[in-house]
gemmi code that builds the backbone of each chain (N, CA, C; Angstrom):
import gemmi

chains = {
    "A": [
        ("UNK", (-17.915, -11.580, -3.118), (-16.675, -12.245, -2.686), (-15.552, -11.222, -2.627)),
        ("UNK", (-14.618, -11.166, -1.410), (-14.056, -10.351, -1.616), (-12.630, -10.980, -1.098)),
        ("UNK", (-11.586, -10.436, -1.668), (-10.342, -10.776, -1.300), (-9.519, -9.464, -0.854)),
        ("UNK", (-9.752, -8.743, -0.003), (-9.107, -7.851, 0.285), (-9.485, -7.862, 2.398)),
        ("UNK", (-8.128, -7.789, 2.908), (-6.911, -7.834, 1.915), (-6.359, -9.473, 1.352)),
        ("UNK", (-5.284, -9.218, 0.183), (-5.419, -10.513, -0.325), (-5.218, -11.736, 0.576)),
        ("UNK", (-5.567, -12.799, 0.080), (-5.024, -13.972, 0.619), (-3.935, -14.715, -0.267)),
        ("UNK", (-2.478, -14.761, 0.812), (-1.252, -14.895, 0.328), (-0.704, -16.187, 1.478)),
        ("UNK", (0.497, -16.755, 0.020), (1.015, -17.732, 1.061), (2.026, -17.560, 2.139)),
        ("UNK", (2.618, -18.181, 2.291), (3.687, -17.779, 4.368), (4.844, -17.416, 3.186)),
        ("UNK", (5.474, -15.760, 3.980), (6.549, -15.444, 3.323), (7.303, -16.738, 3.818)),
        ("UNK", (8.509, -16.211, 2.796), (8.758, -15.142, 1.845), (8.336, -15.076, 0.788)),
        ("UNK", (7.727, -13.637, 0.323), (7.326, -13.904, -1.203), (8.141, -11.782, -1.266)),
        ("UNK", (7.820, -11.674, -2.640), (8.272, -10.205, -2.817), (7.158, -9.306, -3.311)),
        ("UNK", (6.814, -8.053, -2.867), (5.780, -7.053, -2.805), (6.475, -5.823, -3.828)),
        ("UNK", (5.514, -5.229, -4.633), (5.652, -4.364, -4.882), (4.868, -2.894, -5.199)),
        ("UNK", (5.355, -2.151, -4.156), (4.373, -0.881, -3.448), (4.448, 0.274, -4.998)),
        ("UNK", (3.336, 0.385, -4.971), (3.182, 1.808, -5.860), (2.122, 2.523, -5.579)),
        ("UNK", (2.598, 3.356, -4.977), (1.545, 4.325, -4.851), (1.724, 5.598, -6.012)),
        ("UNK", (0.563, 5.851, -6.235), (0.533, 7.345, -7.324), (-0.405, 8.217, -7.019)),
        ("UNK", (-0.269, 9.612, -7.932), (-1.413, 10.685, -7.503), (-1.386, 10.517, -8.768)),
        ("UNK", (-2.786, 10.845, -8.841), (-3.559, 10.964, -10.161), (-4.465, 13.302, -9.872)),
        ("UNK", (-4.480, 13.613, -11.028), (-4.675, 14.779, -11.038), (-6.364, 14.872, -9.997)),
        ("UNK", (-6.167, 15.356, -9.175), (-7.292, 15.900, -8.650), (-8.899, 16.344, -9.063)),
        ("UNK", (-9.938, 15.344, -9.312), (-10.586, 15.269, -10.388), (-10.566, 15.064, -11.405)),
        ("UNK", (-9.982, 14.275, -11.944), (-9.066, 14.009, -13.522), (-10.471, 13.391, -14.154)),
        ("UNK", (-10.773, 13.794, -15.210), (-11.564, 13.335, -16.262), (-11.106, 11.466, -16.345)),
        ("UNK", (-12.062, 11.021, -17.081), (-11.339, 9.276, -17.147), (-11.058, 9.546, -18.690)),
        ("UNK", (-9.690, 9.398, -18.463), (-8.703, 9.628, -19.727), (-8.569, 7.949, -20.588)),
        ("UNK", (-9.221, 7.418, -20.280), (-8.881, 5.982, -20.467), (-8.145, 5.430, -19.062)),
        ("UNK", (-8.070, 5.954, -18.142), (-6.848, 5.265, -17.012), (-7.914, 4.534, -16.678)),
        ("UNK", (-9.315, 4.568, -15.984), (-9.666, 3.535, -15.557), (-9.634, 1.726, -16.473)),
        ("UNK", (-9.955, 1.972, -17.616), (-9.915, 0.795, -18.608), (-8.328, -0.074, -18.720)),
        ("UNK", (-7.056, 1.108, -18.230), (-5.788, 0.720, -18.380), (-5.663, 0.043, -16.701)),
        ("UNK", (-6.146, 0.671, -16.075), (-5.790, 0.140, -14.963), (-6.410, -1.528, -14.533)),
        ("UNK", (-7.542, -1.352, -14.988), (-8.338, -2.829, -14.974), (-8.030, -3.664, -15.595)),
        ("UNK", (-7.567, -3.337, -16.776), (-6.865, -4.475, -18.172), (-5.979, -4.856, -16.976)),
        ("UNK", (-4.255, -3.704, -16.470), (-3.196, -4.473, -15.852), (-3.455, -5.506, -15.116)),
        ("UNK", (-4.818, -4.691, -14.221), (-4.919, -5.605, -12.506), (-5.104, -7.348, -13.376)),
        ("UNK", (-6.024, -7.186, -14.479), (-6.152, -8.690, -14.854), (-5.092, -9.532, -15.629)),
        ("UNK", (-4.217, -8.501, -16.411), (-3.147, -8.987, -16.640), (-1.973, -9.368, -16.418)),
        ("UNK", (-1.929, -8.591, -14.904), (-0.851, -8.987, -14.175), (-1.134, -10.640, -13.327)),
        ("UNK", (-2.865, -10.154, -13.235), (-3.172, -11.713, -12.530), (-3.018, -13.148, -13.333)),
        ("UNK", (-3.056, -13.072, -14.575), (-2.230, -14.104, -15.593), (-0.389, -14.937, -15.687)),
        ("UNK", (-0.026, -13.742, -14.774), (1.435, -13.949, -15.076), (1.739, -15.520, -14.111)),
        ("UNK", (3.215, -15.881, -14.591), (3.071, -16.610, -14.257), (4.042, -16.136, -12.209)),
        ("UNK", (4.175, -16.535, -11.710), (4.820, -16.514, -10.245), (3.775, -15.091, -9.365)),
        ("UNK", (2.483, -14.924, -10.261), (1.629, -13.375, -9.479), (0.914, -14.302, -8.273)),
        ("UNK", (0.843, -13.553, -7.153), (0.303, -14.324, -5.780), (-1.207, -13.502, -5.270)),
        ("UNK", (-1.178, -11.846, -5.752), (-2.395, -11.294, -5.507), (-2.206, -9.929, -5.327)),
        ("UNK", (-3.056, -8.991, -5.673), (-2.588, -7.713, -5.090), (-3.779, -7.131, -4.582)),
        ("UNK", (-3.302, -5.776, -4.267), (-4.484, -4.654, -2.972), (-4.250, -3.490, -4.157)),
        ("UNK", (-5.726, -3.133, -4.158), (-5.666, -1.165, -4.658), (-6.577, -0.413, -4.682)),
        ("UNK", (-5.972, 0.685, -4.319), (-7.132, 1.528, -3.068), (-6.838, 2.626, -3.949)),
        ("UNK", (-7.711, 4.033, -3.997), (-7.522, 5.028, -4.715), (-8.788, 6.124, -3.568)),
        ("UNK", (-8.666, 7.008, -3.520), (-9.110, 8.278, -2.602), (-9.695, 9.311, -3.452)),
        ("UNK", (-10.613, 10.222, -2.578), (-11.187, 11.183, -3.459), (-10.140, 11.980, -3.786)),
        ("UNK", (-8.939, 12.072, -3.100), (-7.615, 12.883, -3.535), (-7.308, 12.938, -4.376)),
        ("UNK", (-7.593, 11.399, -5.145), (-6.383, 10.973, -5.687), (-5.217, 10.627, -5.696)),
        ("UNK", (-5.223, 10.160, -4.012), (-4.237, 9.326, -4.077), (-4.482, 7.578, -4.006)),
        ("UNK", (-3.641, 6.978, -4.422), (-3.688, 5.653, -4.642), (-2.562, 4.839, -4.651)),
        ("UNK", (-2.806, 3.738, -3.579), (-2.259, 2.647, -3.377), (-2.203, 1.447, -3.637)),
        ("UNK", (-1.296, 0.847, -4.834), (-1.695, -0.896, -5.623), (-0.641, -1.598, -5.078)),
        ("UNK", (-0.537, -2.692, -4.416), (0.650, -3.418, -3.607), (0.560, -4.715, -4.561)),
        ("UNK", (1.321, -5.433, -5.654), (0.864, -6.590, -6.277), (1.780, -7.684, -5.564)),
        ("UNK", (1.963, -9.221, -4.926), (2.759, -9.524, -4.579), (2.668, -10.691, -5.411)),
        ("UNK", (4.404, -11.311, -5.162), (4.632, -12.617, -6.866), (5.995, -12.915, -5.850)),
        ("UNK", (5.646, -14.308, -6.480), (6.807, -15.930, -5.851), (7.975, -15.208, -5.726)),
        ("UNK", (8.763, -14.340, -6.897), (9.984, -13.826, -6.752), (10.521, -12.741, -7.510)),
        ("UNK", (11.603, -12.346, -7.586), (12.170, -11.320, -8.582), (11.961, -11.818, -9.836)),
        ("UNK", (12.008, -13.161, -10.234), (12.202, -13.128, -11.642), (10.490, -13.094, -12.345)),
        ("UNK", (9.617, -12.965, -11.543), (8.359, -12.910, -11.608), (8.385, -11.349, -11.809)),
        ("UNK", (8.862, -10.609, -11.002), (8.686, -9.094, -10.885), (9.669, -8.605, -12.639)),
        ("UNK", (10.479, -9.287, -12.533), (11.082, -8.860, -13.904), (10.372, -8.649, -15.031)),
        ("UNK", (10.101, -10.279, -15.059), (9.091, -10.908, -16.645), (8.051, -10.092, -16.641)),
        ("UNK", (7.152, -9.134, -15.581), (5.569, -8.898, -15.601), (6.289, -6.997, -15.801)),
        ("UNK", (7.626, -6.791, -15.417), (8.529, -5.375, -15.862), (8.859, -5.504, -17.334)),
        ("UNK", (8.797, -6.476, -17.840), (9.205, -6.530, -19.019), (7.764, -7.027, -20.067)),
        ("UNK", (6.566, -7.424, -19.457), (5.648, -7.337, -20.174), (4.797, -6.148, -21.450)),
        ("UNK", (5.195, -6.467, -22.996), (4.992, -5.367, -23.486), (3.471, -4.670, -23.739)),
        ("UNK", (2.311, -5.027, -23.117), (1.687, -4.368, -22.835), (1.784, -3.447, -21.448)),
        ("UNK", (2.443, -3.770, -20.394), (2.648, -3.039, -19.259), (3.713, -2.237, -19.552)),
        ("UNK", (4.545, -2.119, -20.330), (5.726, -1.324, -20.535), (4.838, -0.145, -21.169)),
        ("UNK", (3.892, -0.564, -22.032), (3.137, 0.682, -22.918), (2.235, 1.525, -21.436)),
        ("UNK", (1.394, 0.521, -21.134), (1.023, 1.169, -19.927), (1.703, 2.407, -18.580)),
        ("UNK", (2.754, 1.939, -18.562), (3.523, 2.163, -17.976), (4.121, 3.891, -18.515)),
        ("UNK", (4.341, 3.610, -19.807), (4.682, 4.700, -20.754), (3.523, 5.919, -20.947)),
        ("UNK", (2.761, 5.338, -21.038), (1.622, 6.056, -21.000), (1.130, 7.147, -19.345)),
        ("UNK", (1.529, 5.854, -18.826), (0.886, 6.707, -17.141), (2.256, 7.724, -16.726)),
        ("UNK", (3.234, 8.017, -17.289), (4.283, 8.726, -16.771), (3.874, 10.052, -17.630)),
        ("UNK", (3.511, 9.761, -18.643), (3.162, 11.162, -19.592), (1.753, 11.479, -19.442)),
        ("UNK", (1.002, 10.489, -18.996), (-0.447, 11.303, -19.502), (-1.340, 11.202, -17.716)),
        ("UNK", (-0.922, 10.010, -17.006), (-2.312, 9.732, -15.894), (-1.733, 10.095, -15.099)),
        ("UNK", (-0.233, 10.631, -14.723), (0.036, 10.270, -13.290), (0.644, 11.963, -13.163)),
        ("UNK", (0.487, 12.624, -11.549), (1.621, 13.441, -11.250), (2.464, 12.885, -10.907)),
        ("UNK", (2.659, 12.226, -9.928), (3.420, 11.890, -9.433), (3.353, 10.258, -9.214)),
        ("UNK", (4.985, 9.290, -8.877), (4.710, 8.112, -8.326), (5.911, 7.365, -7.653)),
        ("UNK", (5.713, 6.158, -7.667), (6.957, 6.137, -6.558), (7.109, 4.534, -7.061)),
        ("UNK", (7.872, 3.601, -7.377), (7.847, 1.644, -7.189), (8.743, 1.434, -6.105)),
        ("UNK", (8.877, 0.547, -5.301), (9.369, 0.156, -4.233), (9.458, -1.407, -4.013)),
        ("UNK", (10.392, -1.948, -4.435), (10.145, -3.629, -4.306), (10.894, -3.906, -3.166)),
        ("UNK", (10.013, -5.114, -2.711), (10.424, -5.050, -1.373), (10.254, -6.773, -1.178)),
        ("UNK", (11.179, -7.709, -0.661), (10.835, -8.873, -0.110), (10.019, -8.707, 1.655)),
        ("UNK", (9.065, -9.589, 1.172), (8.321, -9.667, 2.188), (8.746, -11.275, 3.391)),
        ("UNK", (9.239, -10.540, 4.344), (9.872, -11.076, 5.882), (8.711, -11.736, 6.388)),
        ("UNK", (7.812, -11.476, 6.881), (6.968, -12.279, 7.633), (5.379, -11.666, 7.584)),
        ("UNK", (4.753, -12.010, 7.943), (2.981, -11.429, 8.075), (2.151, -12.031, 9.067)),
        ("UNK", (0.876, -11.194, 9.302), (0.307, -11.638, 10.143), (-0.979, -11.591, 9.572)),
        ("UNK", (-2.082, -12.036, 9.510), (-3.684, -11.565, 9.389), (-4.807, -11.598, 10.307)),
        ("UNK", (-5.874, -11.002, 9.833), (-7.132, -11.491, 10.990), (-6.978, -13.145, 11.070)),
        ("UNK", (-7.658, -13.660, 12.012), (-8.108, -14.689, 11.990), (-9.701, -15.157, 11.337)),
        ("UNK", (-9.633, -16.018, 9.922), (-11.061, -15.946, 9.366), (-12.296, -15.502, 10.866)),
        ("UNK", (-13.445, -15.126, 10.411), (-13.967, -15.282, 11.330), (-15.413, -15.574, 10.922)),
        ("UNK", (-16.073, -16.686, 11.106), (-17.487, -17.811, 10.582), (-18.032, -16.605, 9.729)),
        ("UNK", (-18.181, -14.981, 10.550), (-19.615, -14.327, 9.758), (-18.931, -13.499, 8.670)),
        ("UNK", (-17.733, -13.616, 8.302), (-17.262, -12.692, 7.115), (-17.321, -13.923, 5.907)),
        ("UNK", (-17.305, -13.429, 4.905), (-17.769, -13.742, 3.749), (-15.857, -13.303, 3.292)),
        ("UNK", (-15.428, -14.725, 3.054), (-14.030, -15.356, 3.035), (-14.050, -16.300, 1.543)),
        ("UNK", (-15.260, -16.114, 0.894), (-14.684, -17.406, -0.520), (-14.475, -18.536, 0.243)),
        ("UNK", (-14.184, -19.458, -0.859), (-13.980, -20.634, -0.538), (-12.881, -21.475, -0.078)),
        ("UNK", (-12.457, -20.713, 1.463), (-11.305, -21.277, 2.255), (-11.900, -22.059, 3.479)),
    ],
    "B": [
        ("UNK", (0.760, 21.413, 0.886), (2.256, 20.566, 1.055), (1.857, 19.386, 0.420)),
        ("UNK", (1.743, 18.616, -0.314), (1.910, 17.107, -0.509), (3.063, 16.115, -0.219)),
        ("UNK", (3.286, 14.960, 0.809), (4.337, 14.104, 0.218), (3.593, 13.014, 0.369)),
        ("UNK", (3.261, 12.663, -0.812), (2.466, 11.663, -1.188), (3.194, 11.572, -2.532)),
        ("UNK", (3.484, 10.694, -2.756), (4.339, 9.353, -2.495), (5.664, 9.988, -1.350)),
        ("UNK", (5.756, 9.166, -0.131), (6.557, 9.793, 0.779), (7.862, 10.053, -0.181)),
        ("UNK", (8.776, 10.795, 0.787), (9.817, 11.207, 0.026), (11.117, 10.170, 1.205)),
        ("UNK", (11.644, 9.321, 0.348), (12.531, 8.324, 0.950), (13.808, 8.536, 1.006)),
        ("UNK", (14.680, 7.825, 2.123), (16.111, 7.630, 1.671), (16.210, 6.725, 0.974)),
        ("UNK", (17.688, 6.623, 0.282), (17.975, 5.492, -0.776), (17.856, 3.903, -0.183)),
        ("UNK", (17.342, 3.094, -1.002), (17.325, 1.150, -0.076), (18.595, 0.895, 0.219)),
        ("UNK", (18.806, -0.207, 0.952), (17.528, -0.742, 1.764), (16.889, -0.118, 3.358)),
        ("UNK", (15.570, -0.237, 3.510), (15.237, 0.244, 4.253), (13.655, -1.160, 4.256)),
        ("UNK", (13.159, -0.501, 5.368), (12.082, -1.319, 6.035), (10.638, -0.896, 5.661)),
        ("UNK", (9.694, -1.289, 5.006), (8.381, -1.228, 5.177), (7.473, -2.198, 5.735)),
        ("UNK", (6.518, -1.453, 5.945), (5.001, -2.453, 6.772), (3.870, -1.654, 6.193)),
        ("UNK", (3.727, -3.058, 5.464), (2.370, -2.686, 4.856), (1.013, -3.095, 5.373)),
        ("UNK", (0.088, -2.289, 5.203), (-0.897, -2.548, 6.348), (-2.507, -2.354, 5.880)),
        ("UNK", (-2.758, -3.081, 4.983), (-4.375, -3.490, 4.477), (-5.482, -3.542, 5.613)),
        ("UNK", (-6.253, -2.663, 4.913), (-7.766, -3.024, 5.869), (-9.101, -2.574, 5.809)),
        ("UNK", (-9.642, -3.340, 5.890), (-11.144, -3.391, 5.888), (-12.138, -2.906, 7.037)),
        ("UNK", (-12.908, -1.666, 6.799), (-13.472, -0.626, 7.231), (-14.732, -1.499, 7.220)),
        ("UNK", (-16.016, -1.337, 8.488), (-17.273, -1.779, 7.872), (-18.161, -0.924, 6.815)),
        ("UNK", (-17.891, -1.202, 5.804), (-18.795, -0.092, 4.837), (-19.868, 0.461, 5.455)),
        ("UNK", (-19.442, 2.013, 4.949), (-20.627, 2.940, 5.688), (-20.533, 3.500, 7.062)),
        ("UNK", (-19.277, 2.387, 7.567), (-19.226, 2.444, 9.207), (-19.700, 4.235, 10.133)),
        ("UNK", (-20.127, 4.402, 11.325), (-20.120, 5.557, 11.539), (-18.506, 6.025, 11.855)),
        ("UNK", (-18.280, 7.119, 12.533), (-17.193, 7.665, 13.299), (-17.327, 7.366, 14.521)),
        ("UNK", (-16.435, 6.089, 14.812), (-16.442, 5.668, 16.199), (-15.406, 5.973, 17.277)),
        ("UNK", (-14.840, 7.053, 16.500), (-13.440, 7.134, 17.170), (-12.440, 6.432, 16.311)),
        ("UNK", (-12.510, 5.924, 15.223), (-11.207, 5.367, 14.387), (-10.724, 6.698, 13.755)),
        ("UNK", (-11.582, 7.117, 13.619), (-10.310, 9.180, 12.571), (-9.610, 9.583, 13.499)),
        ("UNK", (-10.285, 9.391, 14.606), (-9.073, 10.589, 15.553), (-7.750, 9.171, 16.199)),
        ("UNK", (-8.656, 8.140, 15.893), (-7.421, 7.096, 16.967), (-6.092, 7.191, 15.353)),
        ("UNK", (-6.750, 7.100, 14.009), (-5.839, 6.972, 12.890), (-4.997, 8.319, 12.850)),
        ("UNK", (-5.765, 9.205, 13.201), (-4.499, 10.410, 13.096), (-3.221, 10.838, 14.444)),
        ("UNK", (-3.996, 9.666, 15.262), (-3.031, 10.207, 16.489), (-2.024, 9.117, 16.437)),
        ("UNK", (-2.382, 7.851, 15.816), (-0.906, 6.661, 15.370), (-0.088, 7.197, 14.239)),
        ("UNK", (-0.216, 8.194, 13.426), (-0.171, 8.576, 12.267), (0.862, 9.388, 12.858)),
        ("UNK", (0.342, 10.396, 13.715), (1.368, 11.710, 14.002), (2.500, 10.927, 15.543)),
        ("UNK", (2.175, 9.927, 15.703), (2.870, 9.112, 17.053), (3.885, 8.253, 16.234)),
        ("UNK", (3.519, 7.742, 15.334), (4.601, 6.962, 14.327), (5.588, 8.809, 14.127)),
        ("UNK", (5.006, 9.422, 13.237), (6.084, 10.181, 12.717), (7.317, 10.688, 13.907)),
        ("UNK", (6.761, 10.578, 15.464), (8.065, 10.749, 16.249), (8.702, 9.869, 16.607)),
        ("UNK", (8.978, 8.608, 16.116), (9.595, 7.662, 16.358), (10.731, 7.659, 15.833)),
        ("UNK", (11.680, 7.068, 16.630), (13.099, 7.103, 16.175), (13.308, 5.652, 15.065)),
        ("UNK", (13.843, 6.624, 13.832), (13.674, 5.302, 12.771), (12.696, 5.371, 12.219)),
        ("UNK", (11.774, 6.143, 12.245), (10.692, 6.399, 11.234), (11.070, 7.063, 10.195)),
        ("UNK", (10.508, 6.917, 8.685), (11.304, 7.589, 7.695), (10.237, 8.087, 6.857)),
        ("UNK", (8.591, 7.654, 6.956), (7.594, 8.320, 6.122), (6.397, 6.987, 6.244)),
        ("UNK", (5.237, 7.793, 5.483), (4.177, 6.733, 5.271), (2.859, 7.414, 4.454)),
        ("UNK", (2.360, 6.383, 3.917), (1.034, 6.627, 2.491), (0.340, 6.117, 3.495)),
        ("UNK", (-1.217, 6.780, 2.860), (-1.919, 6.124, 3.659), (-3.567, 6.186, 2.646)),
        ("UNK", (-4.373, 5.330, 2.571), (-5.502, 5.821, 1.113), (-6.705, 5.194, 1.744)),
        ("UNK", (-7.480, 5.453, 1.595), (-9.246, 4.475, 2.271), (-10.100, 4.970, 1.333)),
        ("UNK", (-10.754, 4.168, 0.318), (-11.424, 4.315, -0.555), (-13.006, 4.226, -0.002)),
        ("UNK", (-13.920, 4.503, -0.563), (-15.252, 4.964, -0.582), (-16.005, 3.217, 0.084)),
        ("UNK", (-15.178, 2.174, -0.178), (-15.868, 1.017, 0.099), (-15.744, 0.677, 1.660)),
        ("UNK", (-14.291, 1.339, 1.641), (-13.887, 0.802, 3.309), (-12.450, 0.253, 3.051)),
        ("UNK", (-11.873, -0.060, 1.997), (-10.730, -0.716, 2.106), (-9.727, 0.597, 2.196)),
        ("UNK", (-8.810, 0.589, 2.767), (-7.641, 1.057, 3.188), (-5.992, 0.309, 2.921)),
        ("UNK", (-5.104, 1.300, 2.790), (-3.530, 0.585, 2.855), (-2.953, 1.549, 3.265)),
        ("UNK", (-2.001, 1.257, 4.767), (-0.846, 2.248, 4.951), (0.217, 1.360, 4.979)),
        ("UNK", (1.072, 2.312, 4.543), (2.745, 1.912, 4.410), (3.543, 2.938, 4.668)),
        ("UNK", (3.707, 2.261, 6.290), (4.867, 2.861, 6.759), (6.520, 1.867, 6.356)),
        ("UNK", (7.162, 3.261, 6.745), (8.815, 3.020, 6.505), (9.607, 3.290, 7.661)),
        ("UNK", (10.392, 2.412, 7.589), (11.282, 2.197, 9.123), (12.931, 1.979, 8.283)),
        ("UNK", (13.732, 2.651, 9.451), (15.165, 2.474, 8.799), (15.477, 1.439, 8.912)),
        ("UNK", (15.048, 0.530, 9.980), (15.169, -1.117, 9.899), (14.832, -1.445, 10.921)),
        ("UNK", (14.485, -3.161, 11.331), (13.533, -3.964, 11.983), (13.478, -3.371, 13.148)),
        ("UNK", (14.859, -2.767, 14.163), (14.469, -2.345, 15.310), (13.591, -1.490, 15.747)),
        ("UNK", (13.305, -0.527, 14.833), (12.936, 0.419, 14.727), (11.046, -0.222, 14.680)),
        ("UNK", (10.963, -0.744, 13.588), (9.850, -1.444, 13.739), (9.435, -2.013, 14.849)),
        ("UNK", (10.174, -3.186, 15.592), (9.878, -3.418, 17.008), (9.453, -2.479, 17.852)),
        ("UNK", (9.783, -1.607, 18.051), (9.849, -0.539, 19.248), (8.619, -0.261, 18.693)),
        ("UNK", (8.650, 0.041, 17.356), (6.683, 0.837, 17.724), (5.858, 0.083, 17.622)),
        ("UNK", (5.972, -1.159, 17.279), (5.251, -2.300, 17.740), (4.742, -2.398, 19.268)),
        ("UNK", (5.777, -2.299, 19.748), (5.421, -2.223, 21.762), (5.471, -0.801, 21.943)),
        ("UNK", (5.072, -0.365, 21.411), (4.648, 1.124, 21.819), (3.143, 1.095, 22.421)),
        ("UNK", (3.221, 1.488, 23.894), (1.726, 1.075, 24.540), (0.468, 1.804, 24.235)),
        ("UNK", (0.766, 2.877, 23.594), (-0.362, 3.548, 22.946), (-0.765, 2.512, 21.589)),
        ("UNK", (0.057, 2.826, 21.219), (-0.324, 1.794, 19.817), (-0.473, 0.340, 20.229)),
        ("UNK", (0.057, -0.063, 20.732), (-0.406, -1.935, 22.002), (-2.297, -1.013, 21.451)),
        ("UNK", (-2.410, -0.695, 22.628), (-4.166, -0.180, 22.720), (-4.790, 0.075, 21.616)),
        ("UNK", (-3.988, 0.950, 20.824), (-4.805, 1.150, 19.339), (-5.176, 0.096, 18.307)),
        ("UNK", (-4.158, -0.713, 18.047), (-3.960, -2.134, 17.920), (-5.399, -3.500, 18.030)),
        ("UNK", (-5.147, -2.940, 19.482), (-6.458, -3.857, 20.199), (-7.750, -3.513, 19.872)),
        ("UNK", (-7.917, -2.306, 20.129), (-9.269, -1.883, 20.084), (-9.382, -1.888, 18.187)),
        ("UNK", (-8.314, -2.077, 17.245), (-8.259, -1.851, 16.107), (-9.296, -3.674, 15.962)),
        ("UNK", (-8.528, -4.471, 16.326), (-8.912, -5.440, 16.280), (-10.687, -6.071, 16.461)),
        ("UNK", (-10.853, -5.433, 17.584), (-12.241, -5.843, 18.295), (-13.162, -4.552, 17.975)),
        ("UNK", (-12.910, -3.481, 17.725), (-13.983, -2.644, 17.148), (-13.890, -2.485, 15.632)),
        ("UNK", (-12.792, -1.933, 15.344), (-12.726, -1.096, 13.936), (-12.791, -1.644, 12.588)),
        ("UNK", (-11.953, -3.104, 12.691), (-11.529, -3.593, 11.179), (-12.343, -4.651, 11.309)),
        ("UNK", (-12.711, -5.089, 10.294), (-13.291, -6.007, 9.634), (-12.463, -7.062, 9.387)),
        ("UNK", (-11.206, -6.924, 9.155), (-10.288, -7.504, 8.318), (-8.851, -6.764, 8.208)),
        ("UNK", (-7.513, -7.147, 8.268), (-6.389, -6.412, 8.294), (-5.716, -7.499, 7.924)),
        ("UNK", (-4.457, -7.365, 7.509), (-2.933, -8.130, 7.581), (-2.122, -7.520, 7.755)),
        ("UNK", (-0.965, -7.804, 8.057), (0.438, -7.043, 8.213), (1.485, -7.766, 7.657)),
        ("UNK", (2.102, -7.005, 6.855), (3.166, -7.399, 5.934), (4.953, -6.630, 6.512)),
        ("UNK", (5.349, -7.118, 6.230), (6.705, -6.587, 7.122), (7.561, -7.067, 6.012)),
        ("UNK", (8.498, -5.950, 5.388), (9.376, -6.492, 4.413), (9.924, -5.314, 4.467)),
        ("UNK", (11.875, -5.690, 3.817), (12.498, -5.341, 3.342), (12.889, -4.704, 2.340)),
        ("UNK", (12.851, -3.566, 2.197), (12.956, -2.576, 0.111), (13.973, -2.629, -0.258)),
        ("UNK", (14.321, -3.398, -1.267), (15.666, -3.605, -1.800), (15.529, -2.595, -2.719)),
        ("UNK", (14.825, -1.885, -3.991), (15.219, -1.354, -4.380), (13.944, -0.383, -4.716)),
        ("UNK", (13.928, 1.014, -5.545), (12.739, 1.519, -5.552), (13.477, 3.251, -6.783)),
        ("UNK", (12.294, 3.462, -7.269), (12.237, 4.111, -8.703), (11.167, 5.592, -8.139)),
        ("UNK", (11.105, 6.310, -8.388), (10.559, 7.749, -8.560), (10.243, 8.372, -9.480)),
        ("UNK", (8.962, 9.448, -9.500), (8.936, 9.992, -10.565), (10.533, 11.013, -10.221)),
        ("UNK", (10.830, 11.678, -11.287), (11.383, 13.078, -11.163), (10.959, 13.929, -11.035)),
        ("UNK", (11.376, 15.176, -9.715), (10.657, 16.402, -9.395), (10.554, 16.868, -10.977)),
        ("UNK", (9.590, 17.439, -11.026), (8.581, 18.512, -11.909), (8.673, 19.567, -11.659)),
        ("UNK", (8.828, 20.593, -12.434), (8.892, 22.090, -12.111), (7.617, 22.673, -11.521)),
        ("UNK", (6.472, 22.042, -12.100), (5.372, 22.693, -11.502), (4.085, 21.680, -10.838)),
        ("UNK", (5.144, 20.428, -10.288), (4.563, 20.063, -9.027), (5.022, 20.660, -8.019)),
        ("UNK", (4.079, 20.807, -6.978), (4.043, 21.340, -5.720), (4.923, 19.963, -4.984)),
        ("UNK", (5.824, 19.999, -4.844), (7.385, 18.865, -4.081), (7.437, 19.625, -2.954)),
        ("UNK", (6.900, 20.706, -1.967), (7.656, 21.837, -0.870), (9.088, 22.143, -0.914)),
        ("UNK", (9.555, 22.069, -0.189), (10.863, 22.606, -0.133), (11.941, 21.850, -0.779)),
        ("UNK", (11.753, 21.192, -1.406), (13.006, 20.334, -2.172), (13.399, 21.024, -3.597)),
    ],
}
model = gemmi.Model(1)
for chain_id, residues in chains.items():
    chain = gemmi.Chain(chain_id)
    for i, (resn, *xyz) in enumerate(residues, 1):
        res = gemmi.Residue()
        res.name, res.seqid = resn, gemmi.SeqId(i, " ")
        for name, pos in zip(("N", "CA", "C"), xyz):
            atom = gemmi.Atom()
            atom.name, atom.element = name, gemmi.Element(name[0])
            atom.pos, atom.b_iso = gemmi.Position(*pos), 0.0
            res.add_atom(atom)
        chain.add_residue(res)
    model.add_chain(chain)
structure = gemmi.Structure()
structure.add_model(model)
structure.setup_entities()
């Protein structure tokens, strides 16, 4: 089953882009285990709608999470396991990174189509 | 050179985010060279301001481009090369895509590093 890319409701809702580089062959420092805990813990929160994340042999990587509103984006900014996380990936997993919140204006998608394997829509 | 995470002006400004699904395994059908020639055709656009771009080992992909604002977006929307790329994106290449179009109200950075490679900044 796959949900990528996610399935989201008709903006407006608000996105938030992070892309990061991770060191070029980087040993697994624990980031993979931190990163999987967030993706599921962010999916708990309450106003979270779904996110995308992609990562390259580069090391570069792209996680887009999108949620009902700002005060969703706040509460899951102020979550104190993600704050540690967070703390952690500035000193130890990341070179570089970037957050970018952004309200999302409008969208478009494929149209399902019978032979893709869509879950239960 | 790296600019990965692009290097931005201050918000607000315009992104389009752009998820998609590769057929795993797919051959080279002409999508590398059609992705690098929208890639380097976006960057001469007036109102273009940067873009990430990541495709992981499964097939999933995310680019996010940045536009100084919606007009700017329009125009390379009807841009007839990209019209074609678009199309044929549709009926050969992706599996699956959405397009997200939103507004960046606000956005966070690492701080240059002395001994990241930033180029000329």
């Amino acid at each position: 089953m796959s949900d990528f890319p996610a399935h989201l409701p008709e903006p407006p809702y608000y996105a938030v882009i992070f892309p990061s580089q991770r060191p070029d062959g980087a040993p697994d420092d624990g980031y993979e285990a931190m990163a999987a805990r967030m993706s599921a813990l962010a999916a708990e929160q309450d106003g979270y709608l779904g996110q995308e994340s992609v990562r390259d042999a580069r090391g570069h990587g792209i996680t887009v999470s999108y949620w009902r509103d700002e005060a969703a984006i706040r509460a899951w900014k102020a979550n104190a396991e993600h704050v540690e996380a967070r703390r952690r990936g500035r000193s130890e997993w990341y070179l570089d990174w970037a957050i970018r919140v952004c309200r999302v204006e409008r969208a478009y998608a494929t149209e399902p189509r019978p032979d893709a394997d869509r879950g239960a829509i």
